[in-house]
Structures are given as structure tokens and as C-alpha cells.
Z-matrix of the N, CA and C atoms (Angstrom, degrees):
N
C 1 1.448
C 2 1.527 1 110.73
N 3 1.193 2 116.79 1 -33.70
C 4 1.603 3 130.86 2 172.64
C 5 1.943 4 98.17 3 -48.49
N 6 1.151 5 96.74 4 -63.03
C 7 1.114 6 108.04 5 -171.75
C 8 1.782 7 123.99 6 -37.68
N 9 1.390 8 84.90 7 -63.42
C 10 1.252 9 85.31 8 161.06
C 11 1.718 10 149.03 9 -85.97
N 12 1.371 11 90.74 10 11.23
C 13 1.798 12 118.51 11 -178.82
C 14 1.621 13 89.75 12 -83.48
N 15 1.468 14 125.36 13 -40.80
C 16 1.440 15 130.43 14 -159.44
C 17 1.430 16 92.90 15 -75.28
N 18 1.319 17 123.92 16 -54.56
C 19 1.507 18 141.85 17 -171.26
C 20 1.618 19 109.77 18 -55.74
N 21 1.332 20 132.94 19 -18.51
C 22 0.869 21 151.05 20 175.55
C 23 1.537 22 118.32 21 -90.69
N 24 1.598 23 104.76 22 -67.27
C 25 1.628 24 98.63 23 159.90
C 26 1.347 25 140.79 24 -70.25
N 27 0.920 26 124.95 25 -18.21
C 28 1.687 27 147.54 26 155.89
C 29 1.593 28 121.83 27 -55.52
N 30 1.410 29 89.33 28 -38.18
C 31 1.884 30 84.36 29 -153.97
C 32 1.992 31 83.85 30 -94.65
N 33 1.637 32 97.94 31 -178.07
C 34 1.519 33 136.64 32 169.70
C 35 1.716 34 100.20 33 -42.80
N 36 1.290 35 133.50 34 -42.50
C 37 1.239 36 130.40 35 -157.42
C 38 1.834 37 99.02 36 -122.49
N 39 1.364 38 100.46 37 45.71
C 40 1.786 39 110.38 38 164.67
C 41 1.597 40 92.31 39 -87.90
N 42 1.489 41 151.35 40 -41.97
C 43 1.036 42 132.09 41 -174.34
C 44 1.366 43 148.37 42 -95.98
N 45 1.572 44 94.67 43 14.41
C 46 1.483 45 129.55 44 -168.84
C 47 1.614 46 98.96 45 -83.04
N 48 1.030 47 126.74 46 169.08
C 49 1.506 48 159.61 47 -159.68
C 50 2.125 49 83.54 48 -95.83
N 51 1.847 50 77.65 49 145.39
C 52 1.740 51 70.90 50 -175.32
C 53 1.641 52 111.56 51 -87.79
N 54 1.303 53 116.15 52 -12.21
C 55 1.311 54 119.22 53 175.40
C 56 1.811 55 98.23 54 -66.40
N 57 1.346 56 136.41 55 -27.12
C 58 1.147 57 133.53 56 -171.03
C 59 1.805 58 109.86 57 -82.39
N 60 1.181 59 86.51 58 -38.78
C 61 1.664 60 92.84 59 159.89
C 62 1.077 61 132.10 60 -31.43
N 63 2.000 62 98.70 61 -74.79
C 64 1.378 63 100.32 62 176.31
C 65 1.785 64 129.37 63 -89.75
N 66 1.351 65 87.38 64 29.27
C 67 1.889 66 106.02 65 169.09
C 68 1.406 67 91.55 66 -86.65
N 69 1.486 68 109.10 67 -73.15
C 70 1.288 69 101.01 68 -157.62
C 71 1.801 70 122.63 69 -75.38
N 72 1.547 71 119.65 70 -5.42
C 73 1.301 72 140.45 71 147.02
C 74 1.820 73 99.99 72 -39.07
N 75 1.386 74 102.26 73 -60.71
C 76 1.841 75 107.27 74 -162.26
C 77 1.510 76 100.81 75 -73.17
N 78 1.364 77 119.25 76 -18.25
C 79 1.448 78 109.52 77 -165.19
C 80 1.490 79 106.84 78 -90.23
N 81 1.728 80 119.79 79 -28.16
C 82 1.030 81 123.25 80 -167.64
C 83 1.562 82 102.45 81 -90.52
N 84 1.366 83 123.55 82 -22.07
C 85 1.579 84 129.79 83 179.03
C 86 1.616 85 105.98 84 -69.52
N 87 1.441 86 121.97 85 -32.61
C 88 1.286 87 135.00 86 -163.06
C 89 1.670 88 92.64 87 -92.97
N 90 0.884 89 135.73 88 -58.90
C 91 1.827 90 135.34 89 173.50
C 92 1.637 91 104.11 90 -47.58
N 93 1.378 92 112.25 91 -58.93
C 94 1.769 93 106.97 92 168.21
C 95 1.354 94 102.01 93 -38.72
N 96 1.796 95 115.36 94 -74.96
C 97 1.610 96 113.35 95 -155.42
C 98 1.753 97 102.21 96 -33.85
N 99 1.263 98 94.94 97 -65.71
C 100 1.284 99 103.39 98 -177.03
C 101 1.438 100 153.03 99 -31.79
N 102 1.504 101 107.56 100 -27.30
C 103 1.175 102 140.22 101 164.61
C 104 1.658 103 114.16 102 -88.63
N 105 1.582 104 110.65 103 -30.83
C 106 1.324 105 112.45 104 163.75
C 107 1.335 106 116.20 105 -51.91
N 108 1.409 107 111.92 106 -42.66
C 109 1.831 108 119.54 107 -155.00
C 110 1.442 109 97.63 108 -94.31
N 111 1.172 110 113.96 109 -12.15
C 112 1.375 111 118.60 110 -176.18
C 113 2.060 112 101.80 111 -81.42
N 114 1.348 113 90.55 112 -64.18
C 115 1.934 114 86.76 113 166.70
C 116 1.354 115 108.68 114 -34.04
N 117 1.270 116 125.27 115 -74.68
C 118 1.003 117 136.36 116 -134.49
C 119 1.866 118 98.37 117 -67.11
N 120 1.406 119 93.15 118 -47.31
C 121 1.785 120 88.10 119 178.50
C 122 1.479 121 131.30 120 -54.25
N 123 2.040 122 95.72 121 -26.49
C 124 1.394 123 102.83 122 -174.62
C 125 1.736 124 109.03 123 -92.50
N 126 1.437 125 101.67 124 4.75
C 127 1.759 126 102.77 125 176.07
C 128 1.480 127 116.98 126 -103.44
N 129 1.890 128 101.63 127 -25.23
C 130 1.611 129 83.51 128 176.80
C 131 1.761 130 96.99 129 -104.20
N 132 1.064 131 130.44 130 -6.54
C 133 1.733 132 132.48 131 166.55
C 134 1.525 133 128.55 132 -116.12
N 135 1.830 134 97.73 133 30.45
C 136 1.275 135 100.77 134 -178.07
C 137 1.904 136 105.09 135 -74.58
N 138 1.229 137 96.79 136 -34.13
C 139 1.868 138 87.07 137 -166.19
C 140 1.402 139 100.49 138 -67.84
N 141 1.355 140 161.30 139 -40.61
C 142 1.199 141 154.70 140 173.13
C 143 1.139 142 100.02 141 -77.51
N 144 1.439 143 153.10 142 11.75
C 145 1.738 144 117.25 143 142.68
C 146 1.449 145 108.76 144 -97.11
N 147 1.623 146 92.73 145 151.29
C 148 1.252 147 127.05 146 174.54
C 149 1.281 148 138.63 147 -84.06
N 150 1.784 149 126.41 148 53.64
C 151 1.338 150 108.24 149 -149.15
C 152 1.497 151 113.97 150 -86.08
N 153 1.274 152 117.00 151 173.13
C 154 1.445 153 114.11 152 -173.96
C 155 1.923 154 91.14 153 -138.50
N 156 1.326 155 90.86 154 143.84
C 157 1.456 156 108.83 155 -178.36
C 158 1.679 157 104.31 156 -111.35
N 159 1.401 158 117.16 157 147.76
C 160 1.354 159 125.70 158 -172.53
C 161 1.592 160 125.01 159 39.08
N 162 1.392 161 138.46 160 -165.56
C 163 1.165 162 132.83 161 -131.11
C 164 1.705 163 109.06 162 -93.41
């Protein structure tokens, strides 16, 4: 919780509205998740995909 009390006073969005906070708190937690599940798919199902580059 520290953590994120610091993350709050420190950063670009110390003067925002606290409902704006936890928008942009949820938006940046949801882009992490996202990139998590994204590793994870390409580490345990990387050898069976097939990617294709350009048209």
C-alpha cells in the first residue's frame, strides 16, 4: 500500500481527481495483466504457433 501511496505522490497524476486515479491505476494494471497472459501463451504454446510477417 506504501507503494502505491508513493506512486501516487511522485508521479504525473498526484493532481488528478481520485476517481481519475483509480481509472488510470485500472488501466495500467489491465495492460500489465495483459502482457502477462500474452507471455505466458507464447511460452507454454510458443512452438506450435505459426506467425507470419507482412501481407
Amino acid at each position: 500500500m506504501v507503494v502505491i501511496h508513493d506512486i501516487f505522490r511522485y508521479s504525473a497524476i498526484n493532481g488528478l481527481s481520485n476517481w481519475l486515479k483509480g481509472l488510470t491505476l485500472t488501466i495500467f494494471t489491465l495492460i500489465v495483466g495483459i502482457l502477462l497472459v500474452m507471455l505466458y501463451v507464447i511460452l507454454i504454446h510458443g512452438d506450435k504457433l505459426n506467425p507470419s510477417f507482412g501481407y
